[in-house]
N, CA, C and O of each residue as an XYZ file, in Angstrom:
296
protein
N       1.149     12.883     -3.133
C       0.482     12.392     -4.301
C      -0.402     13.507     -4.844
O      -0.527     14.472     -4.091
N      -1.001     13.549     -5.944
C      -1.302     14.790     -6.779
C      -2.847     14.629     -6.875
O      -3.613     15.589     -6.954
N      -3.282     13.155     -6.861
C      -4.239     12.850     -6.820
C      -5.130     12.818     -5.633
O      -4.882     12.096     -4.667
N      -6.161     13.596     -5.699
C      -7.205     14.187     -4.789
C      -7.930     12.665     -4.260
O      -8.091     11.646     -4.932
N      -8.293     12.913     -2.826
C      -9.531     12.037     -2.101
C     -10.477     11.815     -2.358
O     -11.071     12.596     -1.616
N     -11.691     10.984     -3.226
C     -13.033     11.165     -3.687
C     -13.779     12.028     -2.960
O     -13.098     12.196     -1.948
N     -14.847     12.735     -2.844
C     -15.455     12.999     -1.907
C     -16.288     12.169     -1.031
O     -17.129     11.473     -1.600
N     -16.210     12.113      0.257
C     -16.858     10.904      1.408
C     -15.928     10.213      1.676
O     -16.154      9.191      2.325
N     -14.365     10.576      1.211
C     -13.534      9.563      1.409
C     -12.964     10.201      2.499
O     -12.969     11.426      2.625
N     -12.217      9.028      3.703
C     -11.712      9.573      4.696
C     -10.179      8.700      4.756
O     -10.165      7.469      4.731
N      -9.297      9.279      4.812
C      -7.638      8.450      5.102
C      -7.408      8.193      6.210
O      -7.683      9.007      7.093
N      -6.719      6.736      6.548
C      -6.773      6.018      7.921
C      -5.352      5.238      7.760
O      -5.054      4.353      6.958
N      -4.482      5.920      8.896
C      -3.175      5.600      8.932
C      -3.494      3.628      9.753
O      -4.088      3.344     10.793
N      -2.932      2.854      8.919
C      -3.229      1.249      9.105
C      -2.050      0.501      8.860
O      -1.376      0.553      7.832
N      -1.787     -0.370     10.109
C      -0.514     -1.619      9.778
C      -0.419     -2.344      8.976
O      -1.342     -3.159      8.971
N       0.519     -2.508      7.995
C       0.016     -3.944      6.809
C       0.942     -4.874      7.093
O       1.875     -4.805      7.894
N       0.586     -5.839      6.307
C       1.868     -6.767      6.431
C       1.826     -7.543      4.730
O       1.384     -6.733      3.916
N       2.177     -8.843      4.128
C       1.874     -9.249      3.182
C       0.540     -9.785      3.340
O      -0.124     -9.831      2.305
N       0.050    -10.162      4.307
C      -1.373    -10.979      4.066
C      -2.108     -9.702      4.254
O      -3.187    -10.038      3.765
N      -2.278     -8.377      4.653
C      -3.440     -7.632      4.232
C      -2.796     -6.623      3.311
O      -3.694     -6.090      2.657
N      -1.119     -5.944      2.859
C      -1.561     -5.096      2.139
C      -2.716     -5.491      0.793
O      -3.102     -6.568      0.339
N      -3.087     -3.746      0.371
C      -4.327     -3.712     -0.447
C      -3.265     -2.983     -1.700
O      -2.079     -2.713     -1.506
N      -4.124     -2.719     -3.184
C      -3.888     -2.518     -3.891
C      -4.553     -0.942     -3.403
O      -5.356     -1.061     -2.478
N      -4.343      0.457     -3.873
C      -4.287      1.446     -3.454
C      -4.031      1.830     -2.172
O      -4.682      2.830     -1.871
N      -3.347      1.426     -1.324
C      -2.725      1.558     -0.332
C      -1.474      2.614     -0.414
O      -0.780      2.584     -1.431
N      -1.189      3.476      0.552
C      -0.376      4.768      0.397
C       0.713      4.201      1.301
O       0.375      4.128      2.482
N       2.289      3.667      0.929
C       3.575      3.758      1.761
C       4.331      4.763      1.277
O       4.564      5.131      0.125
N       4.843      5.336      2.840
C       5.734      6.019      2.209
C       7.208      5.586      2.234
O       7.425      5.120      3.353
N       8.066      5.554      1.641
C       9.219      4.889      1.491
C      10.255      6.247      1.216
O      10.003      7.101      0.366
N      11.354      6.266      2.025
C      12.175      7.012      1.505
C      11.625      8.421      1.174
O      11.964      9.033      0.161
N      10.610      8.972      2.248
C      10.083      9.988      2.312
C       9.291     10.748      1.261
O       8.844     11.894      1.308
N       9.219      9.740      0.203
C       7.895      9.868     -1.087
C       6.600      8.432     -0.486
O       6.596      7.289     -0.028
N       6.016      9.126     -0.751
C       4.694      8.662     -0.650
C       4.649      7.715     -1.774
O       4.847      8.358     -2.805
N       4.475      6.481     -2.020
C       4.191      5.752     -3.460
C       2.695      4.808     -2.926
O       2.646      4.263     -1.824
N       1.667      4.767     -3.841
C       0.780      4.020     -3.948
C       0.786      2.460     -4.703
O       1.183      2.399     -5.867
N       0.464      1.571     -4.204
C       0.478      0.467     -4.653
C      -0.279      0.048     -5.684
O      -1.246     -0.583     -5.258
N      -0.247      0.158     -7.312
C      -0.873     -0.286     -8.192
C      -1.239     -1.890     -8.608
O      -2.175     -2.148     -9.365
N      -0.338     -2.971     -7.987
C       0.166     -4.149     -8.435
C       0.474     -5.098     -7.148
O       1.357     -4.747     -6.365
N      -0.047     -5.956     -6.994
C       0.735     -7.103     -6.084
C       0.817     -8.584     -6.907
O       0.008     -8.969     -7.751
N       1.811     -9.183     -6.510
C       2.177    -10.578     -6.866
C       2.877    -11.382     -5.508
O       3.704    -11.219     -4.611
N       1.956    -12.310     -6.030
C       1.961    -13.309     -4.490
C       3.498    -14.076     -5.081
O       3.625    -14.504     -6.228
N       4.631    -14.125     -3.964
C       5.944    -14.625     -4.005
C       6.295    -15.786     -3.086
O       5.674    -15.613     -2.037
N       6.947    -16.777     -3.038
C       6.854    -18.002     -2.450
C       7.074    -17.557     -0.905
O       7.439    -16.427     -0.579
N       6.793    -18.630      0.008
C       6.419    -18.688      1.895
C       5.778    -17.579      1.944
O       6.249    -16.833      2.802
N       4.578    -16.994      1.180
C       3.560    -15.950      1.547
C       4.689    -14.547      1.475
O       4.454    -13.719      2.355
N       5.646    -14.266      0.713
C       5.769    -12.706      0.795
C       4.864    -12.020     -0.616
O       4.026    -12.554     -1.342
N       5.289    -10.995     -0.623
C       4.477    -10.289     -1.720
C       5.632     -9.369     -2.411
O       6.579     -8.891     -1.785
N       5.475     -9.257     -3.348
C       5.953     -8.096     -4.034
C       5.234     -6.943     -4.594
O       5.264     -7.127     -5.811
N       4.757     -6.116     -4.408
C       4.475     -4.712     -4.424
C       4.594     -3.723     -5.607
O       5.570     -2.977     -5.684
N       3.735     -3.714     -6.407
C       4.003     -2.494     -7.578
C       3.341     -1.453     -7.161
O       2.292     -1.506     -6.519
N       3.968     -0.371     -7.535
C       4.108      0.983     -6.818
C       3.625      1.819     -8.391
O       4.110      1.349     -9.420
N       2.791      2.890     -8.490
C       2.625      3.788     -9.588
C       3.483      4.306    -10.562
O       3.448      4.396    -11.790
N       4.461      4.702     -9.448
C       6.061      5.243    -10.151
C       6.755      4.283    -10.460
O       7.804      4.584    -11.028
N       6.494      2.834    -10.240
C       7.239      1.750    -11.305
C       8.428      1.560    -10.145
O       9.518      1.153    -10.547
N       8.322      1.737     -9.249
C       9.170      1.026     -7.851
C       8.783     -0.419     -7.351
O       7.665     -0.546     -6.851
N       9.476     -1.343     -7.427
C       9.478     -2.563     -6.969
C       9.765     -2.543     -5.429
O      10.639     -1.751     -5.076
N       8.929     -3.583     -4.097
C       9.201     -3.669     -3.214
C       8.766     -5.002     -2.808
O       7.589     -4.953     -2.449
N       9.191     -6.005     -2.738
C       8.911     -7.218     -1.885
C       9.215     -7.214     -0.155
O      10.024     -6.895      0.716
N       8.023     -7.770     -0.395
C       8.000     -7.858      1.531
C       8.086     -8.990      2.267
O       7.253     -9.723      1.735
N       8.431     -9.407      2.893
C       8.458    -10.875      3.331
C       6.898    -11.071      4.371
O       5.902    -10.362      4.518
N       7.224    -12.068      4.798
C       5.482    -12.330      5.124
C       5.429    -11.548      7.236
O       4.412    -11.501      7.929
N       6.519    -11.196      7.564
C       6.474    -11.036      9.298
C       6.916     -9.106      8.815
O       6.672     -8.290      9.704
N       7.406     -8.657      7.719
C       7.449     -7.470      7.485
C       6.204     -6.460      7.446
O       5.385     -6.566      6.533
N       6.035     -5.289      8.630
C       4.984     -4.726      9.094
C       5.814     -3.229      8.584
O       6.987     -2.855      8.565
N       4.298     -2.558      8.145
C       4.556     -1.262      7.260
C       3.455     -0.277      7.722
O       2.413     -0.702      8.222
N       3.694      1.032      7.550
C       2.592      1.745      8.181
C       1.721      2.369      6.734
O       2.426      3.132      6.074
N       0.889      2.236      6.405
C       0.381      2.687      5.216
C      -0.733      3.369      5.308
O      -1.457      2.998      6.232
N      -1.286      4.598      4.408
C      -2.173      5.174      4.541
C      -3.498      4.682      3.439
O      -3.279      4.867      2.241
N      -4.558      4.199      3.756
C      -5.715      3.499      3.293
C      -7.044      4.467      3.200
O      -7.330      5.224      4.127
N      -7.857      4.372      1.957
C      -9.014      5.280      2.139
C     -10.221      4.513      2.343
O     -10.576      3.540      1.678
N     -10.892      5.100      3.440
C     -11.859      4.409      3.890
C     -13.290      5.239      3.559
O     -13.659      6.271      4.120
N     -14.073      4.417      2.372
C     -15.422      5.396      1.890
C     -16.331      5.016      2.808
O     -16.782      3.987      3.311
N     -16.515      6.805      2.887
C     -17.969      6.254      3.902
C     -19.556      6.074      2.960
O     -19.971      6.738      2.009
N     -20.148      4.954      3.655
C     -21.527      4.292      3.064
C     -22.732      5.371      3.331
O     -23.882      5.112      2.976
């Protein structure tokens, strides 16, 4: 991604699933990195996933992903 870390910000490799991914959340898929701009809640709790680059991904609700998250420090 092209876009720089705030400063105080620290990246923390974290499990998601549909009930915690976050909206700026970093997956990488298919060996590009895409950030999550968008979620929409989809029926029995999955999610579907908007991505920056305009990539669609629905997840079902037991589907576990490794994603990279920025964690500001206080």
């Amino acid at each position: 991604m092209r876009d720089q870390a705030p400063v105080g910000a620290l990246v923390s490799p974290v499990e998601v699933t549909a009930a915690t991914v976050q909206r700026g959340d970093i997956i990488q898929l298919g060996g590009q990195a895409c950030r999550v701009r968008d979620l929409f809640q989809l029926p029995q709790g999955a999610k579907q996933l908007v991505f920056e680059t305009g990539e669609l991904l629905a997840i079902h609700t037991r589907t576990r992903l490794i994603a990279l998250r920025l964690l500001r420090r206080r």
